[in-house]
N, C-alpha and C positions, 0 to 999 in steps of 0.2 A: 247532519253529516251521515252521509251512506259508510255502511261495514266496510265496503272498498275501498271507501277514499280513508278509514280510517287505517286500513290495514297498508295503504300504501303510504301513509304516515308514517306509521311505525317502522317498515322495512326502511324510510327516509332516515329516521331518525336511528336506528341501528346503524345503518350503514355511514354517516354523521358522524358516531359517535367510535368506530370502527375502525376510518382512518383520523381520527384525530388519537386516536391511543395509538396505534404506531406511528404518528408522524412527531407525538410528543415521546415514544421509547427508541426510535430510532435514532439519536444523538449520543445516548446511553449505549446500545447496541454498538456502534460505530467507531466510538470512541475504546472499547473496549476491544473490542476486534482490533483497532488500530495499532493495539501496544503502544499508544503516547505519540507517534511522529510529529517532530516541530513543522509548524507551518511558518513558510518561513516569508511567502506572500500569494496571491490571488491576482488572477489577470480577466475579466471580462471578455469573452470572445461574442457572444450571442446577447442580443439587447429584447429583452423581455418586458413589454409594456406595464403589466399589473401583475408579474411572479419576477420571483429571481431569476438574474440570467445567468446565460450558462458562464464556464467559469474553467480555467486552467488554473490548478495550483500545484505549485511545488513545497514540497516538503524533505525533511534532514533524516535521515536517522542514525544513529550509531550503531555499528557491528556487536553484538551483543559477547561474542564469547574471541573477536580479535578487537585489542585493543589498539587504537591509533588509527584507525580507518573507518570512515563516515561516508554513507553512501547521501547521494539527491536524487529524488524521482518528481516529475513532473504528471498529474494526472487529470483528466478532462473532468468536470466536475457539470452535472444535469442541472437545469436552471427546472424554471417552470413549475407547475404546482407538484406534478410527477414526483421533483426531484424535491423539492421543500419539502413533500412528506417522506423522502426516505423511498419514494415506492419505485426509481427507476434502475433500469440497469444501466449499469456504466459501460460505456464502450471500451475497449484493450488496448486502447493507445496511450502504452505508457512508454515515456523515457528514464533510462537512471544513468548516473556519473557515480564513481565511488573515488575517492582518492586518500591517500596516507596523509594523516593531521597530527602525527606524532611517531613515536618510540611500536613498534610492530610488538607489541605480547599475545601470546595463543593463551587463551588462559586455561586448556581441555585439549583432549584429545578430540577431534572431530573427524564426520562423516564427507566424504565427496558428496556434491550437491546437497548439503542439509538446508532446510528454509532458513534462512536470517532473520526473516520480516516476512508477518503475513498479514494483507489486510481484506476484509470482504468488501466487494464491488456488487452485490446485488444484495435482497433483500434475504433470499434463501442461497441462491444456484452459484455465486460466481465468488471465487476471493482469487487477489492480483497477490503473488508469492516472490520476492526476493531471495533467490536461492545462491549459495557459494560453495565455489569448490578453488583446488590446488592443480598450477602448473608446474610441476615439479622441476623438470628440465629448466623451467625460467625463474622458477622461484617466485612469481605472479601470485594474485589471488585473483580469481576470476569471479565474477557476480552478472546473473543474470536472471531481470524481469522477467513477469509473463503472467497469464492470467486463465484462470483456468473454471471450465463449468460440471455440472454434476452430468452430464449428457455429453457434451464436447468440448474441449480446450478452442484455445486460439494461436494460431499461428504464431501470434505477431508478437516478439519480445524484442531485447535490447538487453547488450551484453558492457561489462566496463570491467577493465583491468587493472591493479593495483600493483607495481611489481614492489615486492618487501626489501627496502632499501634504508642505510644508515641516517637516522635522524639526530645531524648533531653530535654534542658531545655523551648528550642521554645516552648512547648507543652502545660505548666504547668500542665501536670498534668490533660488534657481533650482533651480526644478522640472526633472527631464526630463522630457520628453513621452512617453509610451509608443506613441506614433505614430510616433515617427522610430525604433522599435530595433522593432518590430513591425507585419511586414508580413503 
C-alpha cells in the first residue's frame, strides 16, 4: 500500500468516524434544545428508498409561565442520510395552534414578546422560537412562531390567539387580565 492510499484511508476513516460522533450526539443535542415537546405523531411526506424519509410532525407544548394554555406546532422533519445524522437544515415552515385547556393563571410578571419555546432547527445557525405577548384591549394572548438564523431570519411565521376566558366553575367568576402580568 502507497503512503497515498494510506493517507487517503485515514482522512476516510476520520472522516467515518466524524459524522458518526455527531450523528450519535445529535439526539442528545436536540432533545435538550427541545426543552421536552410531546410528539404527539409523525406523518411521511417524502418516501426515501434506503434512508429515512422525510417527515411532518407535530408536537404539544405547554406555556411555561401561563397556566391553562398549550400551544401545537407542526414541523417539516429532513429524511435522508443528511437528516439521520442530524446534519440538515430544516426549512421555516412551521405552523402553531395554541388554545385555553383550563383555569388562565400568570404565574410572573412577564415581558411582551418573551420566547415561550425555543427549539434549534439546524446543527449550529437556525433555532424556530415560540414567542408570546398581550392584547390588552382584548384580553387575548397572542403566540407567534418563526425561525430565525445567525446571518438572516425568515419571513415566514404563524400567529395563534388565545383570548383569557372563564373556565368553568374553577374560575369563579374572575378572569385575569393579561394586561396586568404583561408588559
Amino acid at each position: 500500500m502507497s503512503f497515498r492510499a494510506t493517507n487517503r484511508f485515514d482522512l476516510w476513516l476520520k472522516t467515518l468516524a466524524f459524522l458518526l460522533l455527531i450523528g450519535l450526539s445529535s439526539p442528545v443535542v436536540s432533545a435538550y434544545a427541545a426543552d421536552e415537546p410531546d410528539l404527539i405523531f409523525r406523518r411521511s411526506t417524502v418516501f426515501k428508498l434506503l434512508s429515512p424519509n422525510d417527515k411532518l410532525a407535530t408536537y404539544g407544548v405547554d406555556d411555561p409561565e401561563v397556566e391553562g394554555v398549550a400551544c401545537h406546532f407542526t414541523i417539516p422533519q429532513k429524511g435522508g442520510y443528511v437528516g439521520w445524522l442530524g446534519l440538515a437544515e430544516e426549512v421555516s415552515d412551521i405552523s402553531l395552534a395554541c388554545r385555553q385547556i383550563g383555569p388562565i393563571r400568570f404565574k410572573r410578571k412577564l415581558e411582551q414578546a418573551d420566547d415561550m419555546f425555543r427549539q434549534r432547527r439546524s446543527l449550529f445557525f437556525k433555532k424556530m422560537q415560540i414567542v408570546r405577548g398581550c392584547d390588552a384591549k382584548r384580553n387575548v394572548l397572542v403566540y407567534m412562531v418563526y425561525s430565525d438564523k445567525l446571518i438572516e431570519g425568515s419571513p415566514k411565521n404563524s400567529t395563534s390567539s388565545v383570548p383569557v376566558m372563564p373556565w368553568g366553575k374553577a374560575d369563579d367568576g374572575e378572569v385575569q387580565k393579561c394586561g396586568d402580568f404583561i408588559q
